[in-house]
C-alpha beads as a LAMMPS data file, in Angstrom:
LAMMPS data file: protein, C-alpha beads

233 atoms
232 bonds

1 atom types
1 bond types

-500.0 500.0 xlo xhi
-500.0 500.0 ylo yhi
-500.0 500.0 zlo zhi

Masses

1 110.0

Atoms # bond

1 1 1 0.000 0.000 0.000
2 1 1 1.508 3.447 -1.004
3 1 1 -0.234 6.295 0.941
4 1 1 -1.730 9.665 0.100
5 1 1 0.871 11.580 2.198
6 1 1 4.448 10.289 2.176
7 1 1 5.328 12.799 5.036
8 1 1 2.698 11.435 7.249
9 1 1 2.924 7.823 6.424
10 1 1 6.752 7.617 7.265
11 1 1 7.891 7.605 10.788
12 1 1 9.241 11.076 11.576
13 1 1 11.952 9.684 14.038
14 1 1 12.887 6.732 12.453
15 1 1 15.496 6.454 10.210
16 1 1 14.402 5.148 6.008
17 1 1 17.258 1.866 7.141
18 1 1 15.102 1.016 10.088
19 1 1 11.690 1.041 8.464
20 1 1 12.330 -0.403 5.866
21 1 1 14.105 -3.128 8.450
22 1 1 10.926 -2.905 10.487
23 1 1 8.348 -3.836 7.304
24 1 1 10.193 -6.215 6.833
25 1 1 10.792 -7.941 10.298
26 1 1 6.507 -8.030 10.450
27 1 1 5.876 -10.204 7.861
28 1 1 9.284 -12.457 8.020
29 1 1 10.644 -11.730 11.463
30 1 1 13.389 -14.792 10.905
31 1 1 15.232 -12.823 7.799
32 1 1 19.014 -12.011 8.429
33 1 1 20.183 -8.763 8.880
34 1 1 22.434 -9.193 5.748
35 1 1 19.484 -9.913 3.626
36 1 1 17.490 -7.257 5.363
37 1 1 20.381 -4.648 4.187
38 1 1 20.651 -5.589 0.767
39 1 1 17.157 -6.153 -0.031
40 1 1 16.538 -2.468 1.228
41 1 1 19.719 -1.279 -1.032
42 1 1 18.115 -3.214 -3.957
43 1 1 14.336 -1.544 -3.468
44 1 1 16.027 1.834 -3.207
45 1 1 17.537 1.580 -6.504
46 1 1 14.989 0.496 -8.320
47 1 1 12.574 3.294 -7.449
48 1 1 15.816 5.856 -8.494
49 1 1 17.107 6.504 -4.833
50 1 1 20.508 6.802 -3.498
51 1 1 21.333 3.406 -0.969
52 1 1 23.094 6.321 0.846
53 1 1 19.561 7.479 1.898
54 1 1 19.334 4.517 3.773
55 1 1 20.132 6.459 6.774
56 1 1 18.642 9.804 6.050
57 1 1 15.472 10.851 8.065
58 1 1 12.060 11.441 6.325
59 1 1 12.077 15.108 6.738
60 1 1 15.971 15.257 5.027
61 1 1 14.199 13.923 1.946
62 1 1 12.303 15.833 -0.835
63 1 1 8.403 15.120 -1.455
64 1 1 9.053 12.922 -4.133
65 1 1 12.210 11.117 -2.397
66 1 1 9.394 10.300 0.193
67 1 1 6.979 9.195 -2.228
68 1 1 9.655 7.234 -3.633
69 1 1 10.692 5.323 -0.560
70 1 1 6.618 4.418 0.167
71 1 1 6.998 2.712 -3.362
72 1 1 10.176 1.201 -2.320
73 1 1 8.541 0.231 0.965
74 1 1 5.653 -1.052 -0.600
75 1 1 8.195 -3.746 -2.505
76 1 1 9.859 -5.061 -0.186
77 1 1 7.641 -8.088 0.355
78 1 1 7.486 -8.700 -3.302
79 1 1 3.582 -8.257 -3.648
80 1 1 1.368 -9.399 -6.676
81 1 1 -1.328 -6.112 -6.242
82 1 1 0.012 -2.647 -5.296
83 1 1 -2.893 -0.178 -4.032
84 1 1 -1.609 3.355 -4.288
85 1 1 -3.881 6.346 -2.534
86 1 1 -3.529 9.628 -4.723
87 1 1 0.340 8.593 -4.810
88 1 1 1.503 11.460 -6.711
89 1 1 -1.676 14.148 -5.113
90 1 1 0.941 16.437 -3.104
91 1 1 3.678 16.225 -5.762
92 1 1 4.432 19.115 -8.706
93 1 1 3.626 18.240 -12.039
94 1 1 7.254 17.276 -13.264
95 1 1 7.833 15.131 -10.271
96 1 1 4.140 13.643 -10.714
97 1 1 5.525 12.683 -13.901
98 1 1 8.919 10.773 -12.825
99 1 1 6.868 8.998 -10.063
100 1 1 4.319 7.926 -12.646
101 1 1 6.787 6.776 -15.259
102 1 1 8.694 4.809 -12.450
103 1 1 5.440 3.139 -11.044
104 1 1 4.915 1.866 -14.750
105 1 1 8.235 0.941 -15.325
106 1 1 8.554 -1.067 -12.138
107 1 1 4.885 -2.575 -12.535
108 1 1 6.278 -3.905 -16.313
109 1 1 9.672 -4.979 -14.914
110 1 1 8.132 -6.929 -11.702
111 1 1 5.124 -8.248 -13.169
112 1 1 2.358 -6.644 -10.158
113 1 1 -0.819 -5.406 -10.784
114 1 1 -1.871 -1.584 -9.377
115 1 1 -4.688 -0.301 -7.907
116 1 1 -4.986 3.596 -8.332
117 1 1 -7.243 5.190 -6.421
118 1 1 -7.813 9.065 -8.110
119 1 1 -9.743 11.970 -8.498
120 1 1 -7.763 12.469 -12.210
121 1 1 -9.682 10.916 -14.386
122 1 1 -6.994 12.467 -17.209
123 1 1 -4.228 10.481 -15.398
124 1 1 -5.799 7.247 -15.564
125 1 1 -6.848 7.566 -19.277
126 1 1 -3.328 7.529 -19.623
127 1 1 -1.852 4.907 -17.172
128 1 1 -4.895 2.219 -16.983
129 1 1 -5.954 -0.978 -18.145
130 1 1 -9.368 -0.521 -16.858
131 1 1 -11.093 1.911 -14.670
132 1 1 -13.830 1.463 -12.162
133 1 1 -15.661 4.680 -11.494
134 1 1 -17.546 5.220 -8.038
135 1 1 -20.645 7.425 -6.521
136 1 1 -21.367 7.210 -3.140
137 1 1 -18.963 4.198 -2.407
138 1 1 -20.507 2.213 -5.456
139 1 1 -19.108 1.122 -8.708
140 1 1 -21.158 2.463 -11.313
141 1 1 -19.707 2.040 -14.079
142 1 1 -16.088 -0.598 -15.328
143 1 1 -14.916 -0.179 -18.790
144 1 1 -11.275 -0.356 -20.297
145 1 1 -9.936 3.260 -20.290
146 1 1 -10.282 4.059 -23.899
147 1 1 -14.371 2.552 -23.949
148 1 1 -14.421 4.873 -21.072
149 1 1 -13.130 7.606 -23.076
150 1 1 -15.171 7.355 -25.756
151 1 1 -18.317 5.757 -25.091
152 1 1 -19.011 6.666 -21.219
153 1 1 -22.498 5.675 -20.089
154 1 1 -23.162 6.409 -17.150
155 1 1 -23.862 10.638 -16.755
156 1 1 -21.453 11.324 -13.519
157 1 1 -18.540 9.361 -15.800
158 1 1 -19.550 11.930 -18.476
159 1 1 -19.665 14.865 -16.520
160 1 1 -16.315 13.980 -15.065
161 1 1 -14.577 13.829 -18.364
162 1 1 -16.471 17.383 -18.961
163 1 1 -14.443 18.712 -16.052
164 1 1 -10.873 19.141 -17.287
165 1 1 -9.934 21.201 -19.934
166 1 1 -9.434 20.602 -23.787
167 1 1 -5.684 21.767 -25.081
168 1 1 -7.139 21.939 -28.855
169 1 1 -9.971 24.686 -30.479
170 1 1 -9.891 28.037 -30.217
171 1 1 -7.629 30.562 -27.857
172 1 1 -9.158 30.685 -24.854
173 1 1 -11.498 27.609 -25.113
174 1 1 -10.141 26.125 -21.889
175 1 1 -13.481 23.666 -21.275
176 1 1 -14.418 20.984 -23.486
177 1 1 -18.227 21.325 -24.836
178 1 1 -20.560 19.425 -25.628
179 1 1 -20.250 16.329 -22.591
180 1 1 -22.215 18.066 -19.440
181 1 1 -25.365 16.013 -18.858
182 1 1 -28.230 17.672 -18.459
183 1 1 -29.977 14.699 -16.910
184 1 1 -26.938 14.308 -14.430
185 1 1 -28.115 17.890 -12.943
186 1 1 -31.018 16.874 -11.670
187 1 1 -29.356 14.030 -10.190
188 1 1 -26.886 16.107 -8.818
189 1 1 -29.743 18.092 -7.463
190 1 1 -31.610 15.033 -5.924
191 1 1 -28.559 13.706 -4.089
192 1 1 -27.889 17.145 -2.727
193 1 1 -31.184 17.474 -1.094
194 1 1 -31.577 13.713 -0.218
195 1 1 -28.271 14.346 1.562
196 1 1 -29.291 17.528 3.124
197 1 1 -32.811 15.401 4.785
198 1 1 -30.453 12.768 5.914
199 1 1 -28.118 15.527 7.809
200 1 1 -30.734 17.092 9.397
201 1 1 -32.516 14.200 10.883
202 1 1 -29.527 12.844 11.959
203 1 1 -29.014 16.326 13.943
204 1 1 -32.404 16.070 15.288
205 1 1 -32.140 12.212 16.347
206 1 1 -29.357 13.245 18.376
207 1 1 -29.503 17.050 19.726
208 1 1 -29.719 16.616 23.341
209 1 1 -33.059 17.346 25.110
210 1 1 -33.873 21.315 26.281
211 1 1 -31.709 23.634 26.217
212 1 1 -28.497 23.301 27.617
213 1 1 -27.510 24.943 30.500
214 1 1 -24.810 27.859 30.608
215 1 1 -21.437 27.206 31.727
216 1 1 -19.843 29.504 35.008
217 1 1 -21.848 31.839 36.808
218 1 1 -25.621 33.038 35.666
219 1 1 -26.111 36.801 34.560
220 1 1 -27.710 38.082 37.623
221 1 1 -25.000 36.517 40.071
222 1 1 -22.978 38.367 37.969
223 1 1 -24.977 41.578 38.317
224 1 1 -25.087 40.802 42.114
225 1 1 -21.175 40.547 42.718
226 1 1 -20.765 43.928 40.371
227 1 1 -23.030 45.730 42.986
228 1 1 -21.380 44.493 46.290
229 1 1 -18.297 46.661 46.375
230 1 1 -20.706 49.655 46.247
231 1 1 -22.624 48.355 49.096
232 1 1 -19.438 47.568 51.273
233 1 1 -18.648 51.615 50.672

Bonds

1 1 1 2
2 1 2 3
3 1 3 4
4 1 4 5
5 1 5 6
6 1 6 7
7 1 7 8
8 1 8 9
9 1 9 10
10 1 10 11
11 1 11 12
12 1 12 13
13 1 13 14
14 1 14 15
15 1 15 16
16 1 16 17
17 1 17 18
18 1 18 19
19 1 19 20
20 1 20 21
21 1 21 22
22 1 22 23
23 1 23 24
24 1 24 25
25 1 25 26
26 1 26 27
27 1 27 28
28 1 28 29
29 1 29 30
30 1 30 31
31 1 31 32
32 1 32 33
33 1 33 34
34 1 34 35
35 1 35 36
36 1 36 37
37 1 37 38
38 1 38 39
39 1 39 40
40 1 40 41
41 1 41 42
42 1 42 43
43 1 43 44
44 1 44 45
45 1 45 46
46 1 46 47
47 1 47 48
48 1 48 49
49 1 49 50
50 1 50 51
51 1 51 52
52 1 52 53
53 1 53 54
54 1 54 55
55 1 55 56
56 1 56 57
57 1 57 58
58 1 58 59
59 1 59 60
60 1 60 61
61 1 61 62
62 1 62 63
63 1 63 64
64 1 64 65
65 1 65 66
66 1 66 67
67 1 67 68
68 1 68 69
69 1 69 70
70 1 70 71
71 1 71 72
72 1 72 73
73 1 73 74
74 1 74 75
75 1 75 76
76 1 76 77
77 1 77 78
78 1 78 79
79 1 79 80
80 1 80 81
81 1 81 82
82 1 82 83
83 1 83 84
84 1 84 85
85 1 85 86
86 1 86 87
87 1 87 88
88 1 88 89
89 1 89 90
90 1 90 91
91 1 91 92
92 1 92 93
93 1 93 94
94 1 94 95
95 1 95 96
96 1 96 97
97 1 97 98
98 1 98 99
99 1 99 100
100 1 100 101
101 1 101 102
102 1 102 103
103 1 103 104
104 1 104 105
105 1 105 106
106 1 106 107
107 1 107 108
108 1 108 109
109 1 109 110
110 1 110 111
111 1 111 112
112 1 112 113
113 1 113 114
114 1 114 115
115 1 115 116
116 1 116 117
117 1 117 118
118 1 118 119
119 1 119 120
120 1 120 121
121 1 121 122
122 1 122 123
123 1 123 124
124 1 124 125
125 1 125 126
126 1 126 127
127 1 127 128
128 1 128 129
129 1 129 130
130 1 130 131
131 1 131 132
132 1 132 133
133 1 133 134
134 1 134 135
135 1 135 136
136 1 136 137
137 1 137 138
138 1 138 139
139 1 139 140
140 1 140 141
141 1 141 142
142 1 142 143
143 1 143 144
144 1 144 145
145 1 145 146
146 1 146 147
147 1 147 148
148 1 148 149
149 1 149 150
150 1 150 151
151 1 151 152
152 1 152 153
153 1 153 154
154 1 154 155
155 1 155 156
156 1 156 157
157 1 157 158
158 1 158 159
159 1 159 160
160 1 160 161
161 1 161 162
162 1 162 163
163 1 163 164
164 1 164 165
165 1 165 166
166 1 166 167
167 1 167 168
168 1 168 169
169 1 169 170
170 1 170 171
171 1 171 172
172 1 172 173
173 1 173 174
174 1 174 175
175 1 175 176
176 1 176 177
177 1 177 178
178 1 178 179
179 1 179 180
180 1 180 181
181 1 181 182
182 1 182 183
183 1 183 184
184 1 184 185
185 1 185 186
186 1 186 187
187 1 187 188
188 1 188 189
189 1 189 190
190 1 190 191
191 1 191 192
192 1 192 193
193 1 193 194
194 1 194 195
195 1 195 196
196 1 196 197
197 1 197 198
198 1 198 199
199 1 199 200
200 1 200 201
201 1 201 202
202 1 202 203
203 1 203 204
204 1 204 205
205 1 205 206
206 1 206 207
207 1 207 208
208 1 208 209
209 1 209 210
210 1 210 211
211 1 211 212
212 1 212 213
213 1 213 214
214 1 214 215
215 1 215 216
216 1 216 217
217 1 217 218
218 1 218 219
219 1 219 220
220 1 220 221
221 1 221 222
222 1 222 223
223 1 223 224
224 1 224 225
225 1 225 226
226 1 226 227
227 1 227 228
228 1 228 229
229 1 229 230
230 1 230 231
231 1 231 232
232 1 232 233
């Protein structure tokens, strides 16, 4: 599994050498440190990262150092399905693109599958096999990417090719025309107020009884302890 954040999934305190050590020592808690060492060497290099680093901190590395050492992390135990979490989200476009190519590379070289979970619809056009899209936690619609591309069914997978921009017509003609569902609107419009319902009366199954009562001293004892100094005088 290759996390969102690379920052936040690594161990701030704990050197790349020892979690790496440590991922592997779960799953096969018998392996020699020898083999530990060099299969950590080997991983690093084949995601493009110095060995050297084996002793660096996460903070010492760059964003896409980090994102490369979750990959790296993520191979250690040899797996047959990789799941990678908006992988390349908090990364600029150029590194996006060296993480990407590497990911591909590697997934040709070691023969695993990927899962790629993504809001960039674009991206996976260009990286997939296949692409499951989801509403509300449900697959609504599986196609290869290019059937996806050009023969989407379902109108949310429509609107979301809609939503990034065309780099052909005229100057200026940043949105592509012609894909927005009208029909998807009013489902848009249905799921926002069957949403809003189910807020509400979730609020109202749960707000506590009565009002609730103020916290530290009322108003008027308030009022009262204002008015004693004048008395005492």
């Amino acid at each position: 599994m290759v996390f969102q954040g690379a920052m936040n999934a690594l161990n701030p305190v704990i050197s790349v050498r020892k979690q790496l050590r440590d991922t592997i020592l779960a799953h096969r808690p018998r392996t020699p440190r020898k083999e530990i060492e060099a299969r950590s060497v080997d991983v690093l290099e084949r995601v493009g990262v110095d060995p050297a680093r084996l002793s660096s901190f996460p903070h010492e590395l760059s964003g896409g150092m980090r994102q490369r050492v979750m990959i790296a992390m993520a191979m250690l135990l040899e797996p047959q399905v990789m799941i990678m979490d908006e992988p390349t989200t908090a990364l600029d476009v150029v590194v996006q693109r060296d993480i990407l190519r590497e990911i591909v590379r590697l997934k040709d070289e070691l023969d695993f599958a990927v899962i790629f979970i993504t809001h960039d619809l674009p991206l996976l056009l260009e990286i997939s096999d296949r692409i499951a899209v989801m509403l509300k936690g449900e697959i609504i619609e599986l196609e290869t990417a290019d059937q996806l591309f050009r023969h989407a069914r379902h109108p949310y997978t429509r609107t979301l090719l809609s939503s990034f921009p065309s780099l052909s017509g005229e100057r200026g003609d940043f949105i592509r025309t012609g894909v927005l569902d009208a029909q998807f609107d009013d489902v848009l419009a249905q799921e926002a107020g069957a949403l809003v319902e189910e807020v509400a009366a979730y609020v109202h199954e749960h707000e506590p009884d009565g009002e609730p009562e103020p916290e530290g001293p009322s108003p008027d004892a308030s009022a009262e302890s204002a008015e004693s100094p004048e008395e005492d005088r």
